[in-house]
TITORSE-166302 format. One line per 3 residues: number of its first residue (from 1); for each residue z, y, x of C-alpha. Coordinates in nm, 3 decimals. Each point is the difference from the previous one (the first is absolute). Layout:
// residues N
NUM = Z,Y,X  ...
//
This chain:
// residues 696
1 = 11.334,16.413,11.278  -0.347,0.087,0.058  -0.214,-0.261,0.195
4 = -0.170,0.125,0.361  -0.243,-0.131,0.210  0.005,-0.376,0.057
7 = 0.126,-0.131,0.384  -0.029,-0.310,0.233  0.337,-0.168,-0.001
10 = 0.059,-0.173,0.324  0.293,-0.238,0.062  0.119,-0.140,0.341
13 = 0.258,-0.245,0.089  0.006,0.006,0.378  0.197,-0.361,0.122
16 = 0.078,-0.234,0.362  -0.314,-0.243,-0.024  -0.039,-0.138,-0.384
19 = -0.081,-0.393,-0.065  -0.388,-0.039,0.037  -0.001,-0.261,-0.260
22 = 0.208,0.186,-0.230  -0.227,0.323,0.040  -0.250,0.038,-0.235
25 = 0.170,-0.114,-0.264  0.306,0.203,0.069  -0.240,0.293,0.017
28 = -0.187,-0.034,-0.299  0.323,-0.083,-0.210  0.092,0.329,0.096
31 = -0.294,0.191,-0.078  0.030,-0.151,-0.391  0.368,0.100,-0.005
34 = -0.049,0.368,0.091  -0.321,0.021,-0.233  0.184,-0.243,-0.303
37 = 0.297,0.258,0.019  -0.237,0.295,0.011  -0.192,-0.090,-0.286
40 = 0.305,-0.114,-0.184  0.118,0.365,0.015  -0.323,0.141,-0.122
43 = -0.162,0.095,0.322  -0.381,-0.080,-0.002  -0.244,0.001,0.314
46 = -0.359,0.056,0.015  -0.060,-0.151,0.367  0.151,-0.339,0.101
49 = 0.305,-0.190,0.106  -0.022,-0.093,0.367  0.262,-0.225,0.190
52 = -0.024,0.029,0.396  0.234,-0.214,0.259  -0.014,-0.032,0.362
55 = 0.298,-0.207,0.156  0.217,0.296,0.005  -0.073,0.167,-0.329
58 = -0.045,-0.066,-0.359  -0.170,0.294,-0.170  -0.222,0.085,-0.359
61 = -0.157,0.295,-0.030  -0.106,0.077,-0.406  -0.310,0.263,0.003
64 = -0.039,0.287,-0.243  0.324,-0.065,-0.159  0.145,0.240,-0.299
67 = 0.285,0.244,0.109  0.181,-0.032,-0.334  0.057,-0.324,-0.229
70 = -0.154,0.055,-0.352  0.236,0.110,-0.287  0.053,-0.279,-0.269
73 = 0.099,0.049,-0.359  0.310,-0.172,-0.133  0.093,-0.058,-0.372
76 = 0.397,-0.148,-0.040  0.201,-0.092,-0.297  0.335,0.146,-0.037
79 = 0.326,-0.113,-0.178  -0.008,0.003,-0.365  0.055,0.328,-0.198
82 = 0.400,-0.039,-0.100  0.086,-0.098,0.361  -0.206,0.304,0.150
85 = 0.237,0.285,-0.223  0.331,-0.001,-0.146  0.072,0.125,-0.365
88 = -0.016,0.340,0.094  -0.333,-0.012,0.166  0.075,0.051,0.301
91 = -0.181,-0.265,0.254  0.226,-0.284,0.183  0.021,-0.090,0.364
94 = -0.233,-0.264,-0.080  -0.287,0.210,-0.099  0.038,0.217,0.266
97 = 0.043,-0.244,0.250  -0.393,-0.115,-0.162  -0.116,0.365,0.027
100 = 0.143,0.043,0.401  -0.225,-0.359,0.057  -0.311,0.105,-0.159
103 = 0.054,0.350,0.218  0.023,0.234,-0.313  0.188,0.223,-0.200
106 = 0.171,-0.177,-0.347  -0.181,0.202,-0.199  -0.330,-0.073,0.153
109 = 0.094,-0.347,-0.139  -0.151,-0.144,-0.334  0.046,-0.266,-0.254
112 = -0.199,-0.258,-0.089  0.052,-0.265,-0.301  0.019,-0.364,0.108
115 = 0.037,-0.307,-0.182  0.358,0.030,0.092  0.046,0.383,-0.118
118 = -0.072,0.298,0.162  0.101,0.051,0.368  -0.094,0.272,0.241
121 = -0.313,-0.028,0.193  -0.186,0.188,0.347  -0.291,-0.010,0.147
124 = -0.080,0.228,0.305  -0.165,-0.020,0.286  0.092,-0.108,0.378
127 = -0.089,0.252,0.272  -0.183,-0.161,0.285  0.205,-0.047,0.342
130 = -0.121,0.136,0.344  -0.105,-0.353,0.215  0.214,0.158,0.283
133 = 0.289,-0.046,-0.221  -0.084,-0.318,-0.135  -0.077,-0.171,0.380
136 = 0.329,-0.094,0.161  0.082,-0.245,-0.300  -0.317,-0.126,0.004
139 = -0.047,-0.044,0.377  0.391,-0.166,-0.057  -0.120,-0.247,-0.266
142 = -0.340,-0.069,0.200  0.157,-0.109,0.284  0.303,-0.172,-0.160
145 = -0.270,-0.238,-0.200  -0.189,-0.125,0.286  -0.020,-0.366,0.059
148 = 0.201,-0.048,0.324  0.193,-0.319,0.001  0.238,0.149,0.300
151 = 0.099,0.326,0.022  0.216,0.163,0.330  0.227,0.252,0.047
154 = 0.010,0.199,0.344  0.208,0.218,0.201  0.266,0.155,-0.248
157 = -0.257,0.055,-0.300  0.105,-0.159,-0.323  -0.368,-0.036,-0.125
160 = -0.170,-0.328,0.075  -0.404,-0.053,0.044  -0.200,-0.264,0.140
163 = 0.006,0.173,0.342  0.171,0.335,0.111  -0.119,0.343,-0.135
166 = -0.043,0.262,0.299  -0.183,0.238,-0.208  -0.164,0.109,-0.343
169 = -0.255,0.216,-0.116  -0.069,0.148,-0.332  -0.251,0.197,-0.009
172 = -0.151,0.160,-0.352  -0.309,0.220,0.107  0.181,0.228,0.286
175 = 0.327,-0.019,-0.183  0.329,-0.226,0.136  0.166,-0.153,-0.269
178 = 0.352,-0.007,0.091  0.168,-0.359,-0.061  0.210,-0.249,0.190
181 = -0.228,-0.309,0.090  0.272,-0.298,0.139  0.244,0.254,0.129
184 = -0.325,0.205,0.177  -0.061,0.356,-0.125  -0.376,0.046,-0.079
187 = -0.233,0.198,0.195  -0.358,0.046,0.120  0.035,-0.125,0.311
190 = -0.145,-0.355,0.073  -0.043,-0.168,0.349  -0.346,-0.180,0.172
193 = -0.033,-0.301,0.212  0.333,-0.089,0.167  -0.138,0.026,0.339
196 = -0.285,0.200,0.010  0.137,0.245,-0.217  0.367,0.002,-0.057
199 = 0.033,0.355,-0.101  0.080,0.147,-0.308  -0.284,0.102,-0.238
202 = 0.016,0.321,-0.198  -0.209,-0.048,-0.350  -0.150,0.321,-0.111
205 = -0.064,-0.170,-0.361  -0.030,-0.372,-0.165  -0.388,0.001,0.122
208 = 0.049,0.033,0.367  0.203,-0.350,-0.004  -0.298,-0.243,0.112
211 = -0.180,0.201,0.222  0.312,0.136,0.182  0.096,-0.365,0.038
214 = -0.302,-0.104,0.117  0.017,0.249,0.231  0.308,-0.096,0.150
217 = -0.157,-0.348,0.031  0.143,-0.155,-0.356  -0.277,-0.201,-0.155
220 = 0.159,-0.044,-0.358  -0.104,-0.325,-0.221  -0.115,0.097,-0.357
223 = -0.139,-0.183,-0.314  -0.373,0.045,0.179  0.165,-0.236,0.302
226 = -0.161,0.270,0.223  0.190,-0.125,0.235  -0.094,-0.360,-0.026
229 = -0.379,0.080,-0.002  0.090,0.127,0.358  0.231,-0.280,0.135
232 = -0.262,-0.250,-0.105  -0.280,0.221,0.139  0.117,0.028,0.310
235 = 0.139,-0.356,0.087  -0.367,-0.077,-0.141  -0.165,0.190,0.246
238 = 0.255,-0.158,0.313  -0.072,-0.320,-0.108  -0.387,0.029,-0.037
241 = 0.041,0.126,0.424  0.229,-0.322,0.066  -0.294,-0.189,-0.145
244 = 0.168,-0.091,-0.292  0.117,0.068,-0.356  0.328,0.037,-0.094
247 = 0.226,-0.188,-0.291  0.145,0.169,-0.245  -0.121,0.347,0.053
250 = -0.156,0.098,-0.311  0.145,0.310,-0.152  0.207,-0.165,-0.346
253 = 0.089,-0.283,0.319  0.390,-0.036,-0.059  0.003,0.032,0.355
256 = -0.143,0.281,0.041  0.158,0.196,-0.246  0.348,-0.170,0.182
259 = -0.124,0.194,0.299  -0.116,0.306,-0.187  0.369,0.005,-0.090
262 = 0.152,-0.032,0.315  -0.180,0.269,0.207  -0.041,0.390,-0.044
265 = -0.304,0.011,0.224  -0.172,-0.296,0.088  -0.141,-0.073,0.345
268 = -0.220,-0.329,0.089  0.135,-0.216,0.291  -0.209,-0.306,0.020
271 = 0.190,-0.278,0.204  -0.085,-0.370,0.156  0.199,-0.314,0.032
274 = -0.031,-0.312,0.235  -0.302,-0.233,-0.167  0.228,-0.279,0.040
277 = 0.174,0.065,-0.351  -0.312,-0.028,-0.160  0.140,-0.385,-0.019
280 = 0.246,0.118,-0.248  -0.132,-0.093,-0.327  -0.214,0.334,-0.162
283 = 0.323,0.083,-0.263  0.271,-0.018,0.239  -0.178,0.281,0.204
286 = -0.118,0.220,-0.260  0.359,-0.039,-0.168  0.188,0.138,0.363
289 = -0.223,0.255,0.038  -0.021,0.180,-0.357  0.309,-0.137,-0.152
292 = 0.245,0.076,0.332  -0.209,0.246,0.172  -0.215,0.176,-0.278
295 = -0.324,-0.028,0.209  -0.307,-0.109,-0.061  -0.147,-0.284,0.119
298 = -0.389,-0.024,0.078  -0.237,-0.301,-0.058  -0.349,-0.063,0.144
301 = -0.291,0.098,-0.251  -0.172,-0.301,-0.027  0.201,-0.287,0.048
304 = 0.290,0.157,-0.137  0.254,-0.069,0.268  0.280,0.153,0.111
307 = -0.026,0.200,0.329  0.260,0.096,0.274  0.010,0.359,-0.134
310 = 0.224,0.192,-0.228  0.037,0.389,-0.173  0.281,0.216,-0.005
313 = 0.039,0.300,-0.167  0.307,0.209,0.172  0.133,0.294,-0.160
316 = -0.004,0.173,0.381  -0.302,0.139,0.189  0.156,-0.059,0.348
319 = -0.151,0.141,0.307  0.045,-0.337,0.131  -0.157,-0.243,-0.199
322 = -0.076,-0.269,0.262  0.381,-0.034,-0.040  0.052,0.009,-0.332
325 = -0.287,-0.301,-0.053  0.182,-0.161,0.258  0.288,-0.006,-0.165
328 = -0.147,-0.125,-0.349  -0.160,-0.269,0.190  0.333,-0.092,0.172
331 = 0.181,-0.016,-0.345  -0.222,-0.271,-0.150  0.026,-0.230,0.280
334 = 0.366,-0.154,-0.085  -0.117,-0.010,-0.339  -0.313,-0.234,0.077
337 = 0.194,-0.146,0.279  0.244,-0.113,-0.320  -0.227,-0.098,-0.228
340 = -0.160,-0.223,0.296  0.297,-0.115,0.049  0.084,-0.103,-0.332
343 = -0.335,-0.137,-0.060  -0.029,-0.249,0.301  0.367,-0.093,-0.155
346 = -0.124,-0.054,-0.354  -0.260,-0.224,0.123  0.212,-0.248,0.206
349 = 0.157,-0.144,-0.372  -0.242,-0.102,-0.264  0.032,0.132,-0.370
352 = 0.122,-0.328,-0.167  0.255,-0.011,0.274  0.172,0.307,-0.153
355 = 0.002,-0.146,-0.330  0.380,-0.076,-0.003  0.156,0.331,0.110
358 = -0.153,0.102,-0.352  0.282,-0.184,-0.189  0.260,0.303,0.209
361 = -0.179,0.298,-0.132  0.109,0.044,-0.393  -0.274,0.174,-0.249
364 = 0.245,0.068,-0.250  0.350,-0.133,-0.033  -0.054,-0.218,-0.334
367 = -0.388,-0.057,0.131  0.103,-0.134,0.304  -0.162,-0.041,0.298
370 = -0.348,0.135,0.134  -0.044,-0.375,0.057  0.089,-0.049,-0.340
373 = -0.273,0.233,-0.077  -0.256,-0.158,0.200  0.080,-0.347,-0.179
376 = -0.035,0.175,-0.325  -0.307,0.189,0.084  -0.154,-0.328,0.168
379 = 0.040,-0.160,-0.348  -0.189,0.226,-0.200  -0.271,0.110,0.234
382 = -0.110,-0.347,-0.026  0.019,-0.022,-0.393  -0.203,0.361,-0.005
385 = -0.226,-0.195,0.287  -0.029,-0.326,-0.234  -0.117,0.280,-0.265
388 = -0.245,0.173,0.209  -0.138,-0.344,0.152  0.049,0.126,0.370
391 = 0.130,-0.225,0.228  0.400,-0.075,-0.050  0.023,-0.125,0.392
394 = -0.105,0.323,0.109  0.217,0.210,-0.253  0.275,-0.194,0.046
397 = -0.007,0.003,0.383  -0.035,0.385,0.008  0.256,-0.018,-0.238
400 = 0.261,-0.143,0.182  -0.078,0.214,0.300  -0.073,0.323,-0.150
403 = 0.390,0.167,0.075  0.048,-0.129,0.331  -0.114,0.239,0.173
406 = 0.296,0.211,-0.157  0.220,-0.145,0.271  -0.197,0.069,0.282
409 = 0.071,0.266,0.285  -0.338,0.237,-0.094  0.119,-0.005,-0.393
412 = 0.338,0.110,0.094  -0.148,0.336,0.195  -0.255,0.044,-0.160
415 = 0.051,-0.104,-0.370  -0.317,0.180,-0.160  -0.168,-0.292,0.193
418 = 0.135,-0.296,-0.199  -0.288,-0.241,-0.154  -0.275,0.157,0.306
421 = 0.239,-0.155,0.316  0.039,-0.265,-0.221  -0.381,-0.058,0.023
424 = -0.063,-0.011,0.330  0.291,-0.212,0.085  -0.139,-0.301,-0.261
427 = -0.372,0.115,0.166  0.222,-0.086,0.337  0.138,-0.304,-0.103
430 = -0.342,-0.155,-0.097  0.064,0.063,-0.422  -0.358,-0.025,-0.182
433 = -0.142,0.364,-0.029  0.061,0.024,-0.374  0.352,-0.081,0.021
436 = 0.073,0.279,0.281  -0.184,0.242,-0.228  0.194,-0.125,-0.327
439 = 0.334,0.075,0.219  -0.115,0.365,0.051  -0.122,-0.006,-0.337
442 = 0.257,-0.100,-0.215  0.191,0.348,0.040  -0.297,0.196,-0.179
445 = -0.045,0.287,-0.149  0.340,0.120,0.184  -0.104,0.349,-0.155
448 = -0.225,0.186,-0.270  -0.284,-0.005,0.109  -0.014,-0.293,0.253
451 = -0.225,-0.286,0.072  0.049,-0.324,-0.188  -0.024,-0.310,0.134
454 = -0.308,-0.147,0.117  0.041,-0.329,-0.041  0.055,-0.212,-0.307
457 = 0.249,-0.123,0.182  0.177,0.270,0.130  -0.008,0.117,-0.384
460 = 0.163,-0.317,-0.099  0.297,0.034,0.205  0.009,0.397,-0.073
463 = -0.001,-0.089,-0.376  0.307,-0.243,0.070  0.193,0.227,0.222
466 = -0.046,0.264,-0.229  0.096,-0.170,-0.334  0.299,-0.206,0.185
469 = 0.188,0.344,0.048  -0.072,0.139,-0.353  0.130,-0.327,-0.093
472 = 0.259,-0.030,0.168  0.132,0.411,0.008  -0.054,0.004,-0.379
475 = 0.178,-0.366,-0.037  0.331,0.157,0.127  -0.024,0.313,-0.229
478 = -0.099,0.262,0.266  -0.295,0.143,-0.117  -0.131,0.324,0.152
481 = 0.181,0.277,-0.190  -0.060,0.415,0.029  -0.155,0.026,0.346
484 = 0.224,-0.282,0.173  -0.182,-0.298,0.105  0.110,-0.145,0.302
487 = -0.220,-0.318,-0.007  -0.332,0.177,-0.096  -0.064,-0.138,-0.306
490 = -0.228,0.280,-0.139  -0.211,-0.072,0.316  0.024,-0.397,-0.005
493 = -0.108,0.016,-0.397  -0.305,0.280,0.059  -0.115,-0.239,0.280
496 = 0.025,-0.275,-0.243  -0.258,0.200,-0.265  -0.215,0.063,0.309
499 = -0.049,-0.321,0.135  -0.044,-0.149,-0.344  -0.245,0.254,-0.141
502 = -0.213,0.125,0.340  -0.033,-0.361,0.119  -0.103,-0.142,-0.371
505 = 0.246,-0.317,0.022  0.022,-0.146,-0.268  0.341,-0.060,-0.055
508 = 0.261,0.000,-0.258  0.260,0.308,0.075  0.248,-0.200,-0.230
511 = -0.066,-0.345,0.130  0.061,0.113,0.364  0.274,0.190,-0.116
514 = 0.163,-0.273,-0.125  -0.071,-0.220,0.287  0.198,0.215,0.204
517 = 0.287,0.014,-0.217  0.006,-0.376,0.035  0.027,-0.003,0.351
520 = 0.360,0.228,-0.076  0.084,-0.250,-0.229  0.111,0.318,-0.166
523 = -0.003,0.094,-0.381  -0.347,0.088,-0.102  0.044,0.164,-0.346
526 = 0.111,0.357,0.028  -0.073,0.021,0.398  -0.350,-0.100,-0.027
529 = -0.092,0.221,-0.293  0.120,0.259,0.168  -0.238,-0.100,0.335
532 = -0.275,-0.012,-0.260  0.042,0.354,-0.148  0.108,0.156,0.343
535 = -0.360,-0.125,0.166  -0.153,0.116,-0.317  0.149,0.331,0.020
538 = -0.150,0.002,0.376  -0.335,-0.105,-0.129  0.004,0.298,-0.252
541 = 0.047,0.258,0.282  -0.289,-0.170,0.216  -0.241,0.000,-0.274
544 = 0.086,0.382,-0.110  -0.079,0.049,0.388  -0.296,-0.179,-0.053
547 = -0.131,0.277,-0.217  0.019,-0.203,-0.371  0.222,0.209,-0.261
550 = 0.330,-0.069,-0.105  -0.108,-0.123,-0.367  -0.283,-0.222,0.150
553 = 0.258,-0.169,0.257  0.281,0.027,-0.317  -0.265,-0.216,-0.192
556 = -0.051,-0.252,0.299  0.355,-0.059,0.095  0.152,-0.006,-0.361
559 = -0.056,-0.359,-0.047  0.148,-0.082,0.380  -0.286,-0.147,0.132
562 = 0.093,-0.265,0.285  -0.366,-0.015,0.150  0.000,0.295,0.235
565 = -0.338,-0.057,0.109  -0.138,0.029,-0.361  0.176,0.352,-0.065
568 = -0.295,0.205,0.208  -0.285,-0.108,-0.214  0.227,0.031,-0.333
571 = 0.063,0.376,0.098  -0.409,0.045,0.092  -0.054,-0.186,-0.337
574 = 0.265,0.233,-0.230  -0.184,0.279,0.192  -0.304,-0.049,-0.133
577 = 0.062,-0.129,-0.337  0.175,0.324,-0.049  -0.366,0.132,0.019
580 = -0.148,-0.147,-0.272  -0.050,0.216,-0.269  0.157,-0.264,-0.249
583 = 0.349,0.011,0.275  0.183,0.269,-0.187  -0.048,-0.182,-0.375
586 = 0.058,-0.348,0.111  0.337,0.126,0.212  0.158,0.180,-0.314
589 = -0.095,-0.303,-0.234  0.200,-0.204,0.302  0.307,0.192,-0.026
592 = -0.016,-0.063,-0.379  -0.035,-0.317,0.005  0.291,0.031,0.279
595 = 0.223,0.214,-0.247  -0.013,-0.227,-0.307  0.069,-0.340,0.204
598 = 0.287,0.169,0.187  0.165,0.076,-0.324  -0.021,-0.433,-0.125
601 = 0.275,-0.210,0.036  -0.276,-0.310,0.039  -0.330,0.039,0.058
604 = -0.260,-0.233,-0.113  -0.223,-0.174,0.258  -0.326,-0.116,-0.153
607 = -0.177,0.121,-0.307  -0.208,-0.167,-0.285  -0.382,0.131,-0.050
610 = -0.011,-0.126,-0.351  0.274,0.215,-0.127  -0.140,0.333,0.098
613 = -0.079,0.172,-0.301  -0.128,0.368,0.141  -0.350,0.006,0.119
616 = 0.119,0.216,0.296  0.246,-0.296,0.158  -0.287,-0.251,-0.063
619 = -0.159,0.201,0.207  0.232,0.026,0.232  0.106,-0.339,0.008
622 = -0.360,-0.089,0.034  -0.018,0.222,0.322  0.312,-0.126,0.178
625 = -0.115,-0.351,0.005  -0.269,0.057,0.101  0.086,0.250,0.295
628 = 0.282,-0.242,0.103  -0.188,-0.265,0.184  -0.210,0.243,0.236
631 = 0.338,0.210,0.060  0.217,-0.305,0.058  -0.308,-0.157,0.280
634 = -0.006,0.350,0.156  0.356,0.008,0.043  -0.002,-0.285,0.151
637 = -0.221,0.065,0.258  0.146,0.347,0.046  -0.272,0.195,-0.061
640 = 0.209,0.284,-0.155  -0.229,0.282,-0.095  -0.277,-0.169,-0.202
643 = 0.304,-0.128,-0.182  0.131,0.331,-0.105  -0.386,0.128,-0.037
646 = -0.046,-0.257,-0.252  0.308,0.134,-0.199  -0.217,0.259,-0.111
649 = -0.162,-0.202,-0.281  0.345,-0.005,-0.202  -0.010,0.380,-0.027
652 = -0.168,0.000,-0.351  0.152,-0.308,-0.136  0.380,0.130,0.121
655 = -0.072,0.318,-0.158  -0.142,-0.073,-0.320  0.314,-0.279,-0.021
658 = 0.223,0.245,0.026  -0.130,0.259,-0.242  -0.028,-0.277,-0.267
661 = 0.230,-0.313,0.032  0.369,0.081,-0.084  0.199,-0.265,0.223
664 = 0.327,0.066,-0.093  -0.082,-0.123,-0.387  0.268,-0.135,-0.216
667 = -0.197,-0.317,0.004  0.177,-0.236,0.292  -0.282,-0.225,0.040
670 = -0.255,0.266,0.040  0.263,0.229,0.173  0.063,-0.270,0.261
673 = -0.400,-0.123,0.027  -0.040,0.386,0.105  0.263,0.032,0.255
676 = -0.099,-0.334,0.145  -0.353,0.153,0.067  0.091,0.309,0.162
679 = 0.259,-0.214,0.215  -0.310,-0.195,0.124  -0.212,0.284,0.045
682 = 0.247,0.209,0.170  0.059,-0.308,0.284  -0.369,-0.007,0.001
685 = 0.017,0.340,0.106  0.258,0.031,0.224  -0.062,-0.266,0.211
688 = -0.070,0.235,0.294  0.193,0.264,-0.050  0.231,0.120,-0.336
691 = -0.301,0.223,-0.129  0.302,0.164,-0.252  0.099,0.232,0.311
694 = -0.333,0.143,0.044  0.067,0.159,-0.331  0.025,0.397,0.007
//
């Protein structure tokens, strides 16, 4: 099959309204599908891999894609020689059953000697398939592998999706290719904005998708978030007239690309509400108008207030849209009037007061209570705060009331608010300032990529709650496994490297880990090890994030360092000592000296000047002890490059050891003088990092 001219391939999947939150990624998982099965086939492109959604449609469109997968040569083995004929020559079912698989005749088959006899051999070549043909299964597979935790079935169809299917498109150049798509036969006819445009589209080709759409008032989202530059430029612009700027409107906003994913054509509708909610503390506002409304609050300027006015973006251009404003501003008024409500409520009991309906709520079965939790986390925030020489009172206070707020009226509708009510009720009951913000605090980072905590000791009681759930999840043997991990462990851990490295406390990881198996009373052998190496394996992801490569974190980590906020200026210091020109010398003599030691049953600790008989491990010798003081005071002060830096003075005496001292000798004495020296020098080495894995 000869190849033709190469085609856009467009794919629609027209649905009722698709999960905003669920829509990019649904959208882009597709896209890789269709081109992973493409290119598995053979099929190669020239232009690029584009995946479009709207709230009714999932769609990629592939540019300048081949019309034919390429051939591929094949080479198979047969069946050995006496089972292919009988005695009279004549070939057996199993040899022709080989030549009907490799798609020739038998005596276009040859043989081949093996080192099991001869046998009968092919090689050939696979014709390339027409992408019309190979589509359907791929479109099938595609759709079958997306990552919807749901699916539905509707009306009488026996194919489930996320949503239902009302149409398809396939679409390669000008050509339909016929398939079944859920139960829906394929076409090229595709349908605009519900209401502005609900009739049927007729595609000439794949290229007239987006501007068709857009002409029947379809604004698609794309990779460029073309879509999202629009949204935020426009609510920009509304806000900027209301005298204001608005939150959350930046293009990559999550908010905005919520909204982006929820209309087909957005329109600006810029809304008020009475001035008395302004009250409400900041959060509770911005939380019931983004999080149950999906609008956009505004704040003054300068002083960074919130103001009395909102944005809406409606998917509807009405020719009344006094009314339509109306009726957003209408909506949000039960909402404040609720969260008013709940907050004059709140206010009327203090936070201690709550402190016993703690003990009803369980954490975890064998873990007990949250009150339990509170008592535990109490405990070691205090120890951490004894460690950190902050003020015990304090920690221990916010502490104590740092979940109460759990059991409150604004936590229970509106749980993403847990730790900030919890502020401004301690601010309301007269709690020092530090210990409100240690309350809000103590939840932190709740996500990649979040603040920490401000306050030492806000960090203190983060630390605590933190390491009392590892502790206490790992002590009953359910550790995180595959993707399951109900009590956000992964999280709790990576916020435990943050806090420890970003905020340079210096801490032990294994003291405070051990501290908070205490407080369990549980086992701390296996358990704890296993906290140990599961924040270590968190703290080797950060610091590959962090830009240092994996052998330079591999040669960090390898000894299990417990002071996190020493780890930074190790990496910086590996960095640059793998610099030096002397680095690549000095590493391989390290992973020598590595090799022979790993192979010794014992290994000597000290070594004897006077019985060094080679000028070359005088020398040596001679070098080491005289190195080692400077090293060991630079250590200590933790000034980690210059102590790698002045590594680079062993360089000639390493080498010239090793090109002229046998260690292994026959004579024991000497044999274990030798070792004993490179043991000494190696630890002298390695004291920052394991120099051995820098080693090409």
């Amino acid at each position: 099959m000869t190849k033709s001219d190469n085609r856009d391939l467009l794919i629609e999947i027209g649905t009722e309204e698709l999960p905003p939150l669920a829509l990019s990624n649904l959208a882009n998982s597709f896209a890789e599908h269709i081109w992973q099965g493409l290119s598995d086939k053979g099929v190669s492109r020239s232009g690029d891999v584009l995946p479009y959604y709207s709230p009714r449609r999932l769609a990629v469109y592939i540019e300048k894609l081949e019309t034919v997968s390429h051939s591929s040569g094949f080479e198979k083995l047969g069946p050995p020689i006496k089972a292919a004929y009988d005695k009279e020559g004549n070939p057996t079912n199993v040899a022709l059953g080989f030549a009907k698989n490799c798609g020739v005749e038998i005596s276009d088959l040859k043989t081949i000697k093996t080192d099991k006899g001869e046998r009968l051999y092919c090689k050939g070549e696979t014709p390339g398939q027409a992408v019309t043909e190979l589509l359907p299964a791929i479109i099938e597979q595609a759709l079958a592998r997306l990552p919807i935790p749901k699916r539905m079935r509707w009306g009488d169809h026996v194919a489930e999706f996320v949503r239902p299917v009302h149409w398809t498109v396939v679409l390669f150049g000008k050509e339909v290719v016929d398939c079944k798509i859920m139960g829906i036969r394929s076409g090229r006819i595709t349908y605009g904005h519900r209401f502005h445009h609900p009739d049927a589209i007729t595609l000439k080709s794949a290229n007239d998708y987006i501007k068709s759409l857009r002409k029947a008032k379809v604004w698609l989202n794309n990779e460029d978030h073309e879509l999202q530059d629009e949204i935020s430029h426009q609510v920009g612009e509304a806000a900027t007239k209301l005298k204001g700027e608005a939150l959350n409107s930046e293009p990559e906003s999550e908010l905005v690309a919520e909204v982006a994913a929820l209309v087909e054509w957005p329109y600006i509708l810029p809304g008020s509400f009475d001035e008395k909610f302004l009250e409400l503390p900041r959060e509770l506002i911005i939380s019931v108008l983004e999080k149950q409304q999906r609008y956009f609050p505004i704040q003054d300027k300068k002083t960074g207030k919130l103001l009395p006015y909102f944005i809406a973006i409606s998917n509807i251009e009405s020719a009344d849209i006094e009314q339509v404003r109306h009726g957003n501003e209408r909506v949000i008024v039960p909402r404040l009037s609720d969260a008013m409500f709940f907050w004059v409520t709140d206010k009327a009991k203090t936070l201690e007061s709550r402190l016993g309906k703690l003990d009803g709520i369980i954490f975890q079965k064998k873990l007990g209570s949250i009150g339990d939790k509170t008592r535990r986390v109490t405990s070691l925030a205090q120890t951490i705060a004894e460690k950190l020489d902050i003020d015990q009172k304090q920690v221990s206070r916010a502490a104590l009331l740092s979940k109460c707020d759990l059991v409150t009226d604004l936590v229970g509708e509106f749980p993403e608010l847990q730790g900030i009510v919890g502020r401004y009720l301690a601010l309301n009951d007269k709690e020092p300032e530090v210990v409100a913000q240690a309350i809000e605090e103590h939840y932190r980072p709740r996500f990649a990529g979040d603040e920490l905590p401000t306050t030492k000791t806000g960090m203190a009681i983060a630390l605590a709650d933190k390491l009392d759930t590892l502790a206490g999840i790992f002590g009953i043997g359910q550790a995180p496994t595959g993707e399951k991990d109900p009590f956000a462990l992964r999280r709790a851990a990576l916020g435990v490297v943050r806090i420890l490295v970003e905020k340079k406390l210096s801490l032990s990881l294994s003291d405070i880990v051990n501290e908070g198996f205490e407080n369990h009373a549980a086992d701390i052998g296996q358990a704890n090890k296993d906290v140990q190496t599961f924040i270590l394996e968190r703290a080797r992801g950060y610091f590959l994030e962090q830009g240092y490569s994996a052998i330079e974190v591999e040669s960090v980590l390898v000894y299990r360092p417990t002071r996190f906020d020493m780890i930074p200026r190790q990496l910086e210091a590996v960095r640059n000592y793998n610099n030096l020109p002397e680095a690549p010398s000095l590493s391989t003599a390290n992973k020598r000296i590595s090799n022979i030691l790993k192979n010794l049953d014992k290994i000597p600790t000290g070594f004897d000047e006077s019985l060094f008989v080679e000028n070359e491990e005088k020398a040596l010798a001679k070098e080491y002890l005289k190195l080692k003081p400077r090293l060991e005071s630079l250590f200590k002060k933790q000034e980690f490059t210059p102590l790698l830096q002045e590594l680079a003075v062993l360089k000639e005496p390493v080498d010239a050891f090793f090109d002229k001292v046998l260690v292994m000798t026959d004579d024991e004495t000497l044999r274990n003088n030798r070792i004993g020296l490179l043991n000494n020098l190696r630890l002298l080495m390695n004291k920052v990092a394991d120099l051995s894995k820098l080693a090409s």
